[in-house]
N, C-alpha and C positions, 0 to 999 in steps of 0.2 A: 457295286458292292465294295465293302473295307476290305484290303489285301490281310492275308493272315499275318505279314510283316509287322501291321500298322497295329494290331492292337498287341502282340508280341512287344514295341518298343513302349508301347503305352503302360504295357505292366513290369517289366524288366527295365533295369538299369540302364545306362547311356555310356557309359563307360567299359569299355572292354576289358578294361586295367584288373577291373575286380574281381577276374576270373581266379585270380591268384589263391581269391578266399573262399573258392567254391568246391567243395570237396566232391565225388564223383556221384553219390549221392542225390546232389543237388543236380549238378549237372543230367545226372539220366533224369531228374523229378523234371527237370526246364524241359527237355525234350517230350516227354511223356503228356506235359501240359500244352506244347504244342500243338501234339497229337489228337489231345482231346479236343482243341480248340479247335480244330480241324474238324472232329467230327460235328461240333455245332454248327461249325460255318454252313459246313457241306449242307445240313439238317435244312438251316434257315433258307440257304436257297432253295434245296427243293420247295421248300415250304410255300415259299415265296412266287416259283415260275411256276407252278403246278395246281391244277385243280385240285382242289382239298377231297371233296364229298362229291359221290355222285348217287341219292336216291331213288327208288321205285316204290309203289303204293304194292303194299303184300294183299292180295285177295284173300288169302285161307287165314280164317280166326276161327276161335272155337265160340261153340253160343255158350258156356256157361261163365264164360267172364266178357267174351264181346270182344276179346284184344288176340290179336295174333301174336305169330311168332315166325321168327327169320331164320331159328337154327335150323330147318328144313335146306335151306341155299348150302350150308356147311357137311351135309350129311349126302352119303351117295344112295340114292332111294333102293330098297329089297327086290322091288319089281321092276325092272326098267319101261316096262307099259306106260309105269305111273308116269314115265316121263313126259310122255304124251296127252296127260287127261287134263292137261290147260291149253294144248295147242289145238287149232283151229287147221284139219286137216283136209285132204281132198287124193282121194287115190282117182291115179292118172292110169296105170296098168296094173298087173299082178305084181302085189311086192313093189310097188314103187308110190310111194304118197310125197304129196309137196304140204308142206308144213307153212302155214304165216301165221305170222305173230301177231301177239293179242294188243290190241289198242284199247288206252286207258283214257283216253277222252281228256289230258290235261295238257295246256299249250306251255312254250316255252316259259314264259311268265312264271306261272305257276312250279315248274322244277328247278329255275332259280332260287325261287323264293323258300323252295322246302327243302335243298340243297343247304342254304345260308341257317336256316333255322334249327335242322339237325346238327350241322357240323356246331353250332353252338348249345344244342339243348342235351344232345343224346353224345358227343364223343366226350372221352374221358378225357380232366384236364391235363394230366401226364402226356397223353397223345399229343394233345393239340404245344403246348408248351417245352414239348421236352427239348427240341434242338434249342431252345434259347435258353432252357435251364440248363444245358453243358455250357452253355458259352459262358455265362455268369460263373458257373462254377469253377471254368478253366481261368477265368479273369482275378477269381478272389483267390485262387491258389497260387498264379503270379504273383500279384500283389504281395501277399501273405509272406512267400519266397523272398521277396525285393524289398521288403517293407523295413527293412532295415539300413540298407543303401539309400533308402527318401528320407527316414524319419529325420529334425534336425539334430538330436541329441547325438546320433552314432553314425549320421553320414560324413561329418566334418572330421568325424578319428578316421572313421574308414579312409576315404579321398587321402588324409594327410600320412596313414599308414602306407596308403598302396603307391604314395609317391614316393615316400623316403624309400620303402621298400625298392623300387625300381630302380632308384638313385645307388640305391647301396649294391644291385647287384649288378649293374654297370662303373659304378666306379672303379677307376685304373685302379685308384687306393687298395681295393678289398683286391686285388689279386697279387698286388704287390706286397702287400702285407704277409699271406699266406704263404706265399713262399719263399719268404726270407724266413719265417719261422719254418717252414718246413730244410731251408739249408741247414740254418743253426742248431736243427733239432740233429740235421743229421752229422754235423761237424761235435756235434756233445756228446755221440754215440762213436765216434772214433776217440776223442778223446779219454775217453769212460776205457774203450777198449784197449787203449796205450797202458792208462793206467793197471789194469788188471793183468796185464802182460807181462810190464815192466818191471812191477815191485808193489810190493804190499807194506811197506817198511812203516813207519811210525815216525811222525813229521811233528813240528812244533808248531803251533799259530803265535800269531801276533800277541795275543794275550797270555801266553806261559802256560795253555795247558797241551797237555801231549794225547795224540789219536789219529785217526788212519784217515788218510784223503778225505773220505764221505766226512766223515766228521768234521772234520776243523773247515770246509767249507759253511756246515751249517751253522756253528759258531762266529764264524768271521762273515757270516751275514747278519747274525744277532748283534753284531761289534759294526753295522754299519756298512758293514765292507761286502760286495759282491765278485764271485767268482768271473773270470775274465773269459770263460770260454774258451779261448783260443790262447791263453797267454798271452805273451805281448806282441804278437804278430795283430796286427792292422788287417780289420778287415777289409775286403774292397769293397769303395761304396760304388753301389750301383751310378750308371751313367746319368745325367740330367735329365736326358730325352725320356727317360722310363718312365719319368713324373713330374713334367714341369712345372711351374711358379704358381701358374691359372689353374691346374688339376690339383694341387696343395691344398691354394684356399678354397677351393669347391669342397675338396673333401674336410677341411678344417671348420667349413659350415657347415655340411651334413653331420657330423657331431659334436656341434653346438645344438641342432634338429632333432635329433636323434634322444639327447639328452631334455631337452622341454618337452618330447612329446612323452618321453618314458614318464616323467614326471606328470605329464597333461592324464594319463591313461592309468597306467597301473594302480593309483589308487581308489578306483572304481568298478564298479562289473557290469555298468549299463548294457556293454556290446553284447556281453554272456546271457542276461536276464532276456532282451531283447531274440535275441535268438533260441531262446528255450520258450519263450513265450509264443513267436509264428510259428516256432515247429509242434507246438501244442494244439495252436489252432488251428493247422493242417489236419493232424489226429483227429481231433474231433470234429471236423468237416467233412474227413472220411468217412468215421463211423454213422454221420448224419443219412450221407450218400447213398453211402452201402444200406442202410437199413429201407432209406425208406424208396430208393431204385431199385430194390431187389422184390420188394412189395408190392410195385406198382408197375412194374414191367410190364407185367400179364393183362393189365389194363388196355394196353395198347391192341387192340381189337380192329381181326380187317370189316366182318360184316356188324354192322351194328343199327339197331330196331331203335326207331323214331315214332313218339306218336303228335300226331298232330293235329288240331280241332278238324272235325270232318267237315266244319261248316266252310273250309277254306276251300277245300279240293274235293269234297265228297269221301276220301280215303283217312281212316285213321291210324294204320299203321303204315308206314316207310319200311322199306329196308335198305339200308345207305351199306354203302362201298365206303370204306377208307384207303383210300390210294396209296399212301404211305405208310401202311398201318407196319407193310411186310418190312420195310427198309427200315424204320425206326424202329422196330423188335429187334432187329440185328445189328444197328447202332448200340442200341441199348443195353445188350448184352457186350458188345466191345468196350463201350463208356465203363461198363462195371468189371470189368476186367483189369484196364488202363488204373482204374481210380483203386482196383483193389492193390496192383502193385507200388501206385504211388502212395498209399497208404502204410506199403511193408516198408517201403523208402524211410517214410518219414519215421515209425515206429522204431526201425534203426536207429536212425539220425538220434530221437530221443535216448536208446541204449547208449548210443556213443557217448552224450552229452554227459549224463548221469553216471558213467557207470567209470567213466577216466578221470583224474584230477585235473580239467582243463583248468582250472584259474594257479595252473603253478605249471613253469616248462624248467624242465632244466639242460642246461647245455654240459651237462656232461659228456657226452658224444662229442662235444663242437671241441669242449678241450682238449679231449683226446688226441683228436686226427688234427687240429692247429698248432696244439702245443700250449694258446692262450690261455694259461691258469685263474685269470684274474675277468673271464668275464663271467659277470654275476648271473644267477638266476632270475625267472621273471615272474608274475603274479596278477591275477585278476587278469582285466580285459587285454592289455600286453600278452600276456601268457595264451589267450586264447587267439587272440590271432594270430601268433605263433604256431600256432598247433593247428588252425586251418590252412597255413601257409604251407604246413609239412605236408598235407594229404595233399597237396596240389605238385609241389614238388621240395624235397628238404633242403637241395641247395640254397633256397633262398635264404631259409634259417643260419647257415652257415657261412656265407656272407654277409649278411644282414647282423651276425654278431661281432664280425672286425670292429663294428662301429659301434658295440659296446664294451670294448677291452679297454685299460687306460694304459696299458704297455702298447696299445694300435696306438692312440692315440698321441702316446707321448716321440715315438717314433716318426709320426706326421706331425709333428709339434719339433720335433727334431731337421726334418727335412726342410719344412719351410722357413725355420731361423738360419739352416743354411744358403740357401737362397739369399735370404735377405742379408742377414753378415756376412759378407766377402771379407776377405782376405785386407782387402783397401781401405774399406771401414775402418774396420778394427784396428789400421794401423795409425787412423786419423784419429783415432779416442785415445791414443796414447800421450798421456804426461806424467810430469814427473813429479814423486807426493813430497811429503817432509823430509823423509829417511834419504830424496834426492834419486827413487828406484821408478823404473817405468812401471808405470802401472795403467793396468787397464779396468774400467769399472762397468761392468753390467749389472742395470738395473732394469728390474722387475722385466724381465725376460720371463716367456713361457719354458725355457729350457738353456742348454747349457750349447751354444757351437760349437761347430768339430773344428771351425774354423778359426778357432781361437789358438787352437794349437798347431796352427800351419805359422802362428808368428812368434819367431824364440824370441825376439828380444822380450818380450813380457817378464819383465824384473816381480812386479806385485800383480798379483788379480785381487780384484775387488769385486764380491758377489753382493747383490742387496735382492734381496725380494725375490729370490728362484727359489721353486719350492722344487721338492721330491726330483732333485738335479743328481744323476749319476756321472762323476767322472771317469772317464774313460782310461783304457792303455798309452792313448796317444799323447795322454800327460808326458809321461817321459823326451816329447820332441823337447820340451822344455827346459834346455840345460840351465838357464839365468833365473829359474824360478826361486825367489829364497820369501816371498811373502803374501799371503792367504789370509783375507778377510770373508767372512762369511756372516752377513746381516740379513738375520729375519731367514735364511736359505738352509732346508733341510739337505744334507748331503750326504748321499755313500759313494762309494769308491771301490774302484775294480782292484784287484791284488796287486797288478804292476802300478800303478800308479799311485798303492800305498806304500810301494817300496822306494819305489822314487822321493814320495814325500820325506820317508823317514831319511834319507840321506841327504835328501836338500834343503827342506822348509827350515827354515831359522826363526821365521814370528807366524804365530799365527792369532788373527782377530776372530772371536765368534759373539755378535751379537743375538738373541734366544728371545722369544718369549715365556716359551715351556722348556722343562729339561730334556721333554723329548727332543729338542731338536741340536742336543749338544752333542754331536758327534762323537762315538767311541771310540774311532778312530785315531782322536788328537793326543791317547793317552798313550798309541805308540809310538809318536813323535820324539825317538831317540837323539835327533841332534835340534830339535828346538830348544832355542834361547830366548825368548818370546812369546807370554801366551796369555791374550788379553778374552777376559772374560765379561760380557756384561747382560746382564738380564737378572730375572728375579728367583732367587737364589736363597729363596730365605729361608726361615728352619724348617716349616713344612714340609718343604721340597727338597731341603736336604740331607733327609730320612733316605730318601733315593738318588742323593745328589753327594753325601759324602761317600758311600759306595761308589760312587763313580769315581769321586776325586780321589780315592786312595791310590790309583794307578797315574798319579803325578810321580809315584815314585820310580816310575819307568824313565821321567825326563831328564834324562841323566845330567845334560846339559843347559837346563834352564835355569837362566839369572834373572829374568823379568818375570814377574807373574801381576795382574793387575786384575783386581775381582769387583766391577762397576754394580752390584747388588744388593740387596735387603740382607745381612747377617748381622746375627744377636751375639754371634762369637766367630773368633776366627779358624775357620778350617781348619781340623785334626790333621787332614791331608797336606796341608802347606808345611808339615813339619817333616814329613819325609823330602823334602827338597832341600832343607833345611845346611845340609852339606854345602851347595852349588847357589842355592839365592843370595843375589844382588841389591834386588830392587825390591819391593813388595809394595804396591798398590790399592788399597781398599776405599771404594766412593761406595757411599754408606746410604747417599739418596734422602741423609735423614733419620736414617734408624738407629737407638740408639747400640752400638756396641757396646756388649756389658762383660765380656770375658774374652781375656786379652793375654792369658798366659801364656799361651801358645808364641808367643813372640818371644819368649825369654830364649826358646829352642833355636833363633835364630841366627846362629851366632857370627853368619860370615855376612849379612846385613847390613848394609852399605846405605843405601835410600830404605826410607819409609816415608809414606803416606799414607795419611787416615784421613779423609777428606768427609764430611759430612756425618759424621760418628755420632753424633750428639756429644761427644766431651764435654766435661766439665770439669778435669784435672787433665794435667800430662802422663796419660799412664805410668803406673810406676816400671811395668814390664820393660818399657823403653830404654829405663837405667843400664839393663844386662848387657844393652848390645854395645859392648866394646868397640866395634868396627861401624856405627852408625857415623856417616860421613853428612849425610841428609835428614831433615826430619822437617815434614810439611804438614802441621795443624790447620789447615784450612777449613772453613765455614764449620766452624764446631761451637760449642755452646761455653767457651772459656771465658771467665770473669778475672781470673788470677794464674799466674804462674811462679808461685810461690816456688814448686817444687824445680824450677829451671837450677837449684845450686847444686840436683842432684847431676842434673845431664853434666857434670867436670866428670864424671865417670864414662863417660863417650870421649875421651880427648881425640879425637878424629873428628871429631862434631865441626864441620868448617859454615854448614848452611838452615838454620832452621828460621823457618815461615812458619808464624802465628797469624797470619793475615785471614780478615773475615770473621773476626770474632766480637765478646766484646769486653776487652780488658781495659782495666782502668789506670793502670801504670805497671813499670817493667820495675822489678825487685834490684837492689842491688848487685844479689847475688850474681847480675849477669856477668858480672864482670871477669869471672870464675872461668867462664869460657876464652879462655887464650887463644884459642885455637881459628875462634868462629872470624868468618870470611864475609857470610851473607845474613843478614837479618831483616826479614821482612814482619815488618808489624801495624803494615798500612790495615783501614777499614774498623779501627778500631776507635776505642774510646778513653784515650792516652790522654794525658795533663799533663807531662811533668817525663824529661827523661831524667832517668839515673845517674850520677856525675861519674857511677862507676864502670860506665857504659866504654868509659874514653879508656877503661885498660885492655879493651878488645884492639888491642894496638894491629891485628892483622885486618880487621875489617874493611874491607872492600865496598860493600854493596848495602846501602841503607836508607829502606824504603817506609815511611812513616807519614803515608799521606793518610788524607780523610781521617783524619782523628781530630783533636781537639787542644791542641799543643800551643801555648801561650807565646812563648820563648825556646830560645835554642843556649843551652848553658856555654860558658868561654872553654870549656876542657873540649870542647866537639874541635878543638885546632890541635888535638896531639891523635887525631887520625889520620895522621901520614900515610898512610894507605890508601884514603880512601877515593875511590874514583865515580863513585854512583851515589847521590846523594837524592831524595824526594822526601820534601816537608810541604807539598802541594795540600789544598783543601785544610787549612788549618787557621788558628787566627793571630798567625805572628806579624807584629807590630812593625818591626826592628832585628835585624842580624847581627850577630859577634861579629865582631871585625877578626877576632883569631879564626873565623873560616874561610879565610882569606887563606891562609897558611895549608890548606891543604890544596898543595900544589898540584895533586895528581888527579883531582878532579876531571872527569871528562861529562859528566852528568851532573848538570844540577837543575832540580825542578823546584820552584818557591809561587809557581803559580796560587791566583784563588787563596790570596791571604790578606793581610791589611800594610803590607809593605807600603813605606810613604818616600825611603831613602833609598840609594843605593852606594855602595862605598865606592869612589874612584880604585881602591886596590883591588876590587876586581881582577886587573891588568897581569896583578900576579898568578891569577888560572892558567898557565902556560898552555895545558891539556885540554882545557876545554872546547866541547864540541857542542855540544845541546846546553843552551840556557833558557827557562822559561819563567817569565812574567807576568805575564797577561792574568791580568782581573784581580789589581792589585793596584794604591791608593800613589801610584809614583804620579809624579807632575816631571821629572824629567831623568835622560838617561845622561851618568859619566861618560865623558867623550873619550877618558881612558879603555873605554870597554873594546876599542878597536882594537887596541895593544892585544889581545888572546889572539893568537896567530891561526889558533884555528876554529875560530867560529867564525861561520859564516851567519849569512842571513838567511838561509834554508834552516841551521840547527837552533835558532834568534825566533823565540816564539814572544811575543810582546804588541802591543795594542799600534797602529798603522801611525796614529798619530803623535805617539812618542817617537816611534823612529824614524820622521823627516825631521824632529827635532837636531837629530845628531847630525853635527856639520857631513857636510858632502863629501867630503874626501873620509871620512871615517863610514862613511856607507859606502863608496867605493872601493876600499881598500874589504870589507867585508862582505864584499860582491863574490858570489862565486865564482872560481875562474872556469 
């Protein structure tokens, strides 16, 4: 025989795991099916070791139909005489008779054969079949039960649910998580209660409006900024051992897991349908049972009337015994008992299904008692296995949702960049940028290290690519902090650490793709002097973008401003700084700038830059600013700068660059500029300088490459000044010999022209440092040229075969020392 084990594992699951999702229901229904199974078994062996049918030929029939009848064996006779009117007696004394029994003249043969023929012709099929129609029934109710743990569609969620499930409520993670939210929770509940004790008074925020504690925290979270909890006391981090390196990334892949399979699952209800489907076909397999076992019970008959040709035996009716008739009656009735309860099981089981929103769980409960606000609700086949999870036990839901919070997550995103950035690292990414500040750069980090602020010298931090990054209190270890780059990295900031900025930060960088990610916080930045702006900023966006900027006027102290964006006009907002700017900055990308009043307001204006503008004149607004020291037309769309006679109205004017354009000669009028020191007008498309060029008697620096410049006029020898000369990329023939006379040369570039001479007065460059030649029509060089005391052959740019030309001792005397 099959042990009752064996076909138990044959209809049930093989995994123990998935007890998880078996609500008690199922559970009594699994045992109930056991039970029944048992009653089959038990059925089939008797059935099996035991004589079926044992018959006897009936003598008494009646003559008007020929056939007898057996219920007489059933019945207790009126007379007991009668009992005696078949037996064959013989009295021995008074009152005493020996009784034998009657012989029916049929050999064994013969009662085998009519044995075999009744138990097939004359018992009912329910008798003969029934213990093996429980067994089939108890197998398809397995089945039925299990059938969704086999099928392929919902056993590979299942398996993958009930692992992650395990994982998550073993993980160190999910208990270490829990109860740092429950200290916090209870460290905000003392604080709350300091507060209410202490004073009710009326406080100011960062942004200038006035309201009571609860307030200005929720604003100063609207502005970016998050409440510090504790203030500035440091909390303690838990020891290492609590959670090491290896139990990190485990739990850093359980939600990455957690996350594909929420996505694999919730947008479907296969598991849900799947499961209202077997429990439907339980119902109705019930009702099958019960209707027609309740029917056919009474079938099951112990004495039962066989007729069988008389030509066989001589006898035409039998009367057969059913051996088992007693014992399957009272299986029979248990069977219908067992099936009728598992039947109320299941008709439950359908109530539950129907009657609760399983395809939606919500954890509002789970937030409550963690504190985690931010973990979402669930939906469809998620939600429903959720909610079998709870009937088994709720803890698992409660754990199992650490690994859907992203405040769990970013805390474990937290831990293990500690781990990984030590203190030593991060002292080895330290160098030193332009500004000559130590700076340190993280990029595309999952979060932001604590251990970043265990090292003070950090002069600059450099953020790129952190997203939803909270800075901490522990900013404050930071005393050398004066400079803050934020690229592509959304950021807020705990209260101390906004307080700290506003006293320390002197520049701050934010590159954006959206204006969401322009921090509100930058507009309390009281002593910043520095505030570089770049992303797309155009007018669209600065519907909700000059609202923002109008609290530039906060920055009391800011001289630099530099706006790398799309605008069609210059910020409303940059005119409230309009007192304290220095510098002003606009890279246009391109676009054209077409309203430019706003600059007229700027009256203490020192640098400007319009860089990619689309210009096609020098703004006339330019004129206003008296104190313009700077002014950089670069890659703009200028043909003429006629208007350069107004800029004598800037007499401060010492530097303007028109470089990048494409102008076709410079006006006279430049000469108007006395003042100017630097002119750059390389990249253009120049013919011809102006003779009136040479009354820039201060000029220092003059950059006129890559244009188209024939000749150099004789008046270029009364720039006494000048020390930076480049007429590289051009196609001069021939040099004045009067620029020879500008003594104070330390730069001269003449590269990439059609030079064929070169003057021995060279010699008179006393200053010179860098001389370049190279790609230019010389066949040889003046041996004077070793006379410039200070050119080397390191600042001596020129073709290799010219300069072995120059005797030997004029190359060695111009040999580096």
């Amino acid at each position: 025989m099959i042990p009752v084990n064996e076909f138990r594992n044959i209809a049930s699951e093989q995994n123990p795991q998935y007890r998880v999702l078996k609500p008690w229901w199922d559970v009594f229904s699994e045992y109930l099916c056991i039970a029944m199974l048992m009653i089959g078994v038990f059925g089939c062996t008797v059935q099996l070791t035991q004589e079926k049918i044992s018959c006897l030929p009936n003598r008494i029939f009646t003559n008007h139909d020929g056939d007898g009848d057996c219920n007489h064996l059933q019945e207790k006779p009126a007379n007991e005489s009668l009992m005696w009117e078949y037996s064959i007696t013989k009295e021995l004394k008074p009152n005493v008779v020996e009784v034998f029994g009657r012989k029916n003249g049929l050999d064994i043969h013969q009662y085998v054969f009519v044995n075999h023929y009744c138990y097939e012709r004359a018992v009912h099929w329910y008798a003969k079949f029934f213990p093996y129609l429980v067994v089939i029934h108890s197998m398809v109710f397995m089945v039925a039960s299990s059938f969704w743990f086999k099928f392929p569609g919902t056993s590979s969620k299942i398996e993958l649910f009930v692992n992650i499930l395990r994982k998550c409520f073993d993980s160190p993670w999910t208990t270490r998580a829990i109860s740092e939210v429950s200290e916090e929770r209870g460290e905000e509940k003392m604080v709350n209660l300091r507060k209410v004790s202490t004073t009710s008074k009326m406080i100011i925020n960062p942004d200038g409006f006035a309201g009571t504690d609860g307030e200005n925290i929720t604003l100063l979270r609207s502005a970016s900024v998050v409440s510090g909890g504790g203030g500035e006391k440091k909390l303690p981090e838990p020891a290492a051992s609590v959670l090491d390196k290896k139990e990190g990334e485990q739990a850093k892949a359980l939600f990455e897991k957690v996350k594909k399979f929420r996505t694999h699952v919730e947008e479907d209800d296969l598991l849900y349908k799947m499961y209202v489907i077997q429990t439907s076909l339980k119902v109705l397999k019930f009702v099958l049972i019960i209707i027609y076992a309740a029917s056919l019970v009474s079938k099951i008959e112990i004495v039962v009337k066989c007729s069988v040709p008389p030509d066989l035996t001589g006898f035409k009716t039998f009367c057969c015994n059913h051996n088992r008739a007693n014992l399957f009656s009272k299986l029979a009735y248990c069977y219908i008992c067992f099936v009728g309860v598992y039947g109320l099981l299941c008709i439950y089981s359908l109530y539950w299904l129907f009657h609760r929103p399983l395809k939606e769980y919500s954890f509002e409960q789970v937030r409550l008692e963690t504190g985690m606000n931010d973990i979402p609700d669930m939906k469809n086949d998620f939600a429903f296995l959720l909610h079998l999870s709870d009937r088994y036990d709720p803890l698992y839901a409660k754990r199992f949702a650490v690994f859907l919070s992203e405040v769990s997550e970013c805390r474990l995103r937290q831990v293990n960049l500690n781990h990984e950035w030590t203190t030593k690292k991060l002292r080895a990414r330290l160098v030193r940028n332009s500004a000559q500040r130590q700076e340190l750069h993280l990029f595309m980090l999952t979060g932001l290290p604590d251990t970043v602020f265990e090292v003070p010298e950090v002069q600059s931090l450099k953020m790129e690519l952190l997203s939803n990054i909270t800075i901490p209190a522990t900013l404050t270890q930071l005393n050398d902090l004066q400079e803050l780059s934020l690229i592509h990295s959304s950021t807020k900031l705990q209260m101390a650490a906004l307080n700290h900025l506003q006293a320390n930060l002197k520049v701050l960088r934010v590159t954006f793709e959206g204006l969401e990610q322009v921090p509100m916080w930058m507009y309390t930045l009281k002593a910043l002097e520095e505030l570089h702006l770049s992303g797309p900023l155009n007018q669209e966006a600065s519907r909700g973008g000059s609202a923002t900027l109008d609290t530039l006027r906060e920055l009391k102290n800011l001289r630099v401003l530099t706006l790398r964006c799309r605008l069609t006009k210059v910020p409303p907002a940059v005119v409230d700084v309009a007192a304290q700017l220095q510098r002003l900055c606009v890279h246009n990308e391109g676009v054209k700038l077409q309203v430019l009043s706003n600059l007229k307001k700027l009256s203490n204006l020192t640098s400007l830059e319009l860089m990619g503008c689309h210009l096609e004149r020098i703004p006339s607004a330019v004129f206003s600013l008296n104190s313009l020291q700077e002014l950089d037309l670069r890659e703009n769309k200028l043909t003429t700068v006629e208007e350069i006679l107004s800029l004598q109205h800037c007499q401060r004017l010492t530097t303007l660059r028109l470089w990048h354009n494409a102008i076709a000669y410079i006006p006279e009028h430049v000469g108007k500029l006395h003042a100017l020191e630097t002119l750059d007008a390389s990249w253009n498309k120049i013919r011809r300088l102006p003779s009136r060029l040479y009354y820039c008697t201060k000029l220092r620096h003059l950059d006129l490459s890559h244009n188209q410049l024939e000749a150099l006029p004789t008046e270029i020898g009364s720039l006494q000044s000048l020390q930076y000369l480049s007429v590289a990329f051009n196609s001069l023939e021939a040099l004045p010999e009067e620029l020879y006379s500008c003594k104070r040369l330390k730069f001269l570039a003449l590269g990439n022209n059609s030079i064929s001479f070169l003057s021995d007065r060279v010699a008179n460059l006393v200053q010179l440092v860098r001389l370049e030649l190279k790609g230019n029509r010389l066949e040889s060089l003046p041996p004077e040229i070793g006379d410039c005391p200070l050119l080397k052959l390191s600042g001596f740019v020129v073709e290799q075969s010219l300069l072995e030309l120059l005797p030997s001792e004029v190359r060695e005397r111009m040999e580096d020392s």
